[in-house]
N, C-alpha and C positions, 0 to 999 in steps of 0.2 A: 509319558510317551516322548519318547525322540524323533526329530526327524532327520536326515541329511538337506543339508544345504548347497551350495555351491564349492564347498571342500573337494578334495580329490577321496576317492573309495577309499583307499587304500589309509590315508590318515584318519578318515572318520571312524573305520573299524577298528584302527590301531587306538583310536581315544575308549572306546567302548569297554576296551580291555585292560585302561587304563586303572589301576588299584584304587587310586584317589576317590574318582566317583562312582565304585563303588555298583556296576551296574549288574556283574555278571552272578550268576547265584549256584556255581559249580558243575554246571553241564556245559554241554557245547552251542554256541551259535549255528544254526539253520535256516535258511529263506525257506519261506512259502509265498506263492502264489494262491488265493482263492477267488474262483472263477463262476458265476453265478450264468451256465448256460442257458441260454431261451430253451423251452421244453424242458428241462430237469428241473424236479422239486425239491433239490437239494444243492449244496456248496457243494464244487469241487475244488480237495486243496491240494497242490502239486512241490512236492520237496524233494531234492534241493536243487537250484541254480547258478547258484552264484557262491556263496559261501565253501560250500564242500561240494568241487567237481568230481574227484577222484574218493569216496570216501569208502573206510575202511568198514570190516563188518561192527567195531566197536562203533563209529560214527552212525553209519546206518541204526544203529540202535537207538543211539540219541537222538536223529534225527525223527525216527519211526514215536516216538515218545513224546516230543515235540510237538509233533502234528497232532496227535493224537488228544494231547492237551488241549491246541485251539480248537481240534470240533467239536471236542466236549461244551465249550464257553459257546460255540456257535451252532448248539443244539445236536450235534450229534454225540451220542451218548457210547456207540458201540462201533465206532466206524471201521470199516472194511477198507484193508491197506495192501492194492493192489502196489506187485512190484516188476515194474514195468523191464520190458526186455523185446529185441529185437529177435528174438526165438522164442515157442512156447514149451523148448523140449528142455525136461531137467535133466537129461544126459549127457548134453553139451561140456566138453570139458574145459569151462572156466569159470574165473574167480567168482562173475558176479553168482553160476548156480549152486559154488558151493555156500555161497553166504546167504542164498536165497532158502535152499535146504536149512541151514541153521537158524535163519529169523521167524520159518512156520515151526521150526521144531522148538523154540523160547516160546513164542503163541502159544501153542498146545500144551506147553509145561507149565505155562501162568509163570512165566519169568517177564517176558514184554505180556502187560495186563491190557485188561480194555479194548481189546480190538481183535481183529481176525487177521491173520495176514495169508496170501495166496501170491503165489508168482511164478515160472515167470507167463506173464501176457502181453501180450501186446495192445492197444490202446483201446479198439474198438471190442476187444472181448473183457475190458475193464471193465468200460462205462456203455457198451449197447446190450440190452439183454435180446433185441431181436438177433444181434449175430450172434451172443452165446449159446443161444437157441439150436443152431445150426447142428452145434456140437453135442453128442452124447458122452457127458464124462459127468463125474462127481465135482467139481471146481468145489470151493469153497465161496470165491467170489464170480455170481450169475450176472456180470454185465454191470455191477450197482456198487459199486467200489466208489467208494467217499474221497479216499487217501489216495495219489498218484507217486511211487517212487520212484525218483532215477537215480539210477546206479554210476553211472556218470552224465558227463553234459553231452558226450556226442548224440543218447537217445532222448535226451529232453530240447537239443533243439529240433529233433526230428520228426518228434511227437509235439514239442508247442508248435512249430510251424503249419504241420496239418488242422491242428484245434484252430488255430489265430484264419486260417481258409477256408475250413469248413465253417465252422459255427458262430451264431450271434453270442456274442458272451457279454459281461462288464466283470470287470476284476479289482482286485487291490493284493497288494504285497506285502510285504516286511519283513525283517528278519526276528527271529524267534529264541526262544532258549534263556534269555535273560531275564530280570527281574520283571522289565517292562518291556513293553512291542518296540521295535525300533524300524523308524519309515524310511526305506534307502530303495529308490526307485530307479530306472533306467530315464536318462534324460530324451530320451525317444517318443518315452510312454505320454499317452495322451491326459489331460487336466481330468480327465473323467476318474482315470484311475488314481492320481493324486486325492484328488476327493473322495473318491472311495477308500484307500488306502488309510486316509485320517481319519475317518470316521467311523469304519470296523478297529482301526488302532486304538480310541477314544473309547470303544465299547469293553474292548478286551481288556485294556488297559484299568477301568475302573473293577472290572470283576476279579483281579488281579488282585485291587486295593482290599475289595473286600474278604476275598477269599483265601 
């Protein structure tokens, strides 16, 4: 496990990719955030933040795959990868619905394995099954969606800011995709999440060695 230090982002990432050490194992870097809400019985993990604002539907792939990895090591075996959007209409004509169309149609063909993907939603028809409820349709994902994807940063700060004032949460970060977890947190963030952060890194990071 790696962590950041008082370096600047920018040169710490750039060491990461450095060939010498050796860290990267041929896919892409991705942050996750996972977020242990008061009342849910399970991890919520949110990609991406920081890493890929703007990502393409190849990145989104790698990212979708990524995550999918860590909830496998943190008990989730089949997780459901909501793909978040400030519309629930897939007629809307842009990029993110056609890449959304393309991520559940790789789902369904067994190209992206291990998980369900549905999109687009919005936040509370992710993760509430009382307001999915609301709705009569076939969703694939009922409100119980494991995986949170954004498509860029302008609807994940709009979507963490609601979660960070609605609900009791504790969290931890990292960035992902590499041989091993690597801890690179917001200097904002509270000692709670550092600690958490190191410590689900420490887990991952061994299941990593072994498997």
């Amino acid at each position: 496990m790696i962590m950041k230090g008082t370096v600047s982002s920018s040169y710490f990432i750039s060491t990461i990719f450095h060939q010498r050490y050796k860290i990267m194992n041929g896919g892409i870097l991705s942050h996750i955030k996972i977020i242990q809400i008061e009342g849910f019985n399970q991890f919520l993990l949110l990609t991406d933040s920081v890493v890929n604002l703007n990502p393409s539907l190849q990145d989104k792939i790698h990212i979708i795959k990524n995550a999918v990895k860590i909830g496998k090591i943190l008990g989730i075996n089949f997780p459901k990868v909501a793909i978040l959007s400030n519309n629930n209409l897939l007629n809307e004509n842009k990029k993110n619905m056609f890449d959304i169309k393309e991520l559940i149609s790789m789902s369904e063909k067994g190209i992206i394995k291990n998980c369900i993907i549905d999109g687009p939603l919005t936040l509370d028809k992710a993760i509430s099954k009382e307001k999915y409820n609301k709705i009569n349709n076939s969703r694939k994902i009922k409100g119980d969606a494991n995986i949170l994807l954004f498509p860029n940063i302008e609807i994940y700060k709009s979507v963490w800011k609601f979660i960070n004032n609605t609900y009791k949460y504790i969290s931890a970060q990292m960035i992902i995709g590499s041989k091993i977890p690597i801890i690179m947190i917001d200097k904002d963030n509270e000692v709670d999440s550092y600690i958490n952060s190191m410590i689900i890194g420490s887990f991952i990071s061994d299941y990593m060695k072994k498997y």
